[in-house]
VOGU-3710 file (C-alpha; in Angstrom, 3 decimals, decimal comma):
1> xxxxxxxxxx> 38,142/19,307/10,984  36,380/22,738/10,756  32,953/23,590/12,192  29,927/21,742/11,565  27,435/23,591/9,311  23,553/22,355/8,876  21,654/22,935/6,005  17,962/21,991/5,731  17,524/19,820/2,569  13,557/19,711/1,571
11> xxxxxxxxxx> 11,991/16,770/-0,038  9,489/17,796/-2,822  7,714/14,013/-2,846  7,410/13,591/0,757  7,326/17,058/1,493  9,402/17,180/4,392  12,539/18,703/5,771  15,881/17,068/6,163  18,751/18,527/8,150  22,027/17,662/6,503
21> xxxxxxxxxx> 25,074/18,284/8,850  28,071/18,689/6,912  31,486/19,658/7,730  34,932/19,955/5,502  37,700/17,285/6,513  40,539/17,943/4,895  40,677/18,604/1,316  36,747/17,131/1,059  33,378/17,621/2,854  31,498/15,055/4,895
31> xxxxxxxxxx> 27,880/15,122/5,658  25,031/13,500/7,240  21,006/13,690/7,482  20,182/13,389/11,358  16,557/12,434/10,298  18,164/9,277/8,461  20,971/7,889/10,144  21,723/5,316/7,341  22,360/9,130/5,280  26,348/9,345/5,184
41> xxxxxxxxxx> 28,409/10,723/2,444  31,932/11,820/1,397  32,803/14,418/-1,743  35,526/16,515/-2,960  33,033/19,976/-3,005  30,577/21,151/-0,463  28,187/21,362/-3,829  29,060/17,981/-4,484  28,581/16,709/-0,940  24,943/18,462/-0,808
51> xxxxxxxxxx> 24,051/16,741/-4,081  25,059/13,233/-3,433  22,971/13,709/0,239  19,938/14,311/-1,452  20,596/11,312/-4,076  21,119/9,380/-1,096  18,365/10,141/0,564  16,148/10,109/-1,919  17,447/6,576/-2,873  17,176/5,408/1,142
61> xxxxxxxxxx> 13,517/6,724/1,527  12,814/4,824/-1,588  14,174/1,672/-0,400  12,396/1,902/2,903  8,939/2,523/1,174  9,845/-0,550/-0,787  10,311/-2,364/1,893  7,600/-1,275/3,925  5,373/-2,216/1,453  7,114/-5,756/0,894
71> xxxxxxxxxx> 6,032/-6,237/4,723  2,986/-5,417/4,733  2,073/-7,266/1,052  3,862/-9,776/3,079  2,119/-9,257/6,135  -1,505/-9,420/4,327  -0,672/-12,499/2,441  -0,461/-14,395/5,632  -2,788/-12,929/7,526  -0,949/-11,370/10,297
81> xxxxxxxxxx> -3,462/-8,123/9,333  -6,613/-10,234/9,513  -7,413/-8,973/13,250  -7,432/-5,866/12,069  -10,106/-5,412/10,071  -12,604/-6,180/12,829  -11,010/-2,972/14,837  -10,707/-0,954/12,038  -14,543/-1,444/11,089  -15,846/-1,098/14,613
91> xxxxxxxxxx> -13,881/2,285/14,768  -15,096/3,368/11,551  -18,718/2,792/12,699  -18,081/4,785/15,714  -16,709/7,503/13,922  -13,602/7,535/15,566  -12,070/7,800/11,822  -11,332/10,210/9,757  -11,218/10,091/5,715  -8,105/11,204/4,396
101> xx> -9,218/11,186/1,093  -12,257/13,130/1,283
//
């Protein structure tokens, strides 16, 4: 195996910075995202390597925010949340909040 390379890969939708660490093994490449563990892909090019990361990444971040939000539908549906909203007002009121829409 030759010398591991990194190569920042930036996400336009989330608008953060990956590092992909890739490194030819034989007559392929194989890479990884440090940021994303579950990130790990095989191809015959370095081109080809880079562009299946970012597919895969893109596809992994996806299926986390889908899950995330499965949890916390989930989550809402059964109340687990319901303490919350006491806290959240009270800081809110004390203006210990900040609008992140505004």
């Amino acid at each position: 195996m030759e010398k591991i390379q990194t190569v920042e890969i930036y996400d336009v939708e989330y608008e953060t910075t990956y590092t992909a660490h890739i490194q030819k093994n034989g007559s392929g490449w194989i890479g990884w995202i440090q940021e994303h563990p579950k990130v790990k892909c095989e191809d015959r090019t370095q081109e080809a390597l880079l562009e299946t990361l970012e597919k895969t990444l893109y596809e992994t971040l996806e299926a986390d925010w889908e899950a995330w939000d499965k949890q916390i539908e989930e989550d809402a549906r059964t109340g687990r949340l319901d303490k919350l909203d006491g806290h959240v007002l009270e800081e809110l009121r004390a203006g210990r909040c900040k609008d992140l829409y505004g």
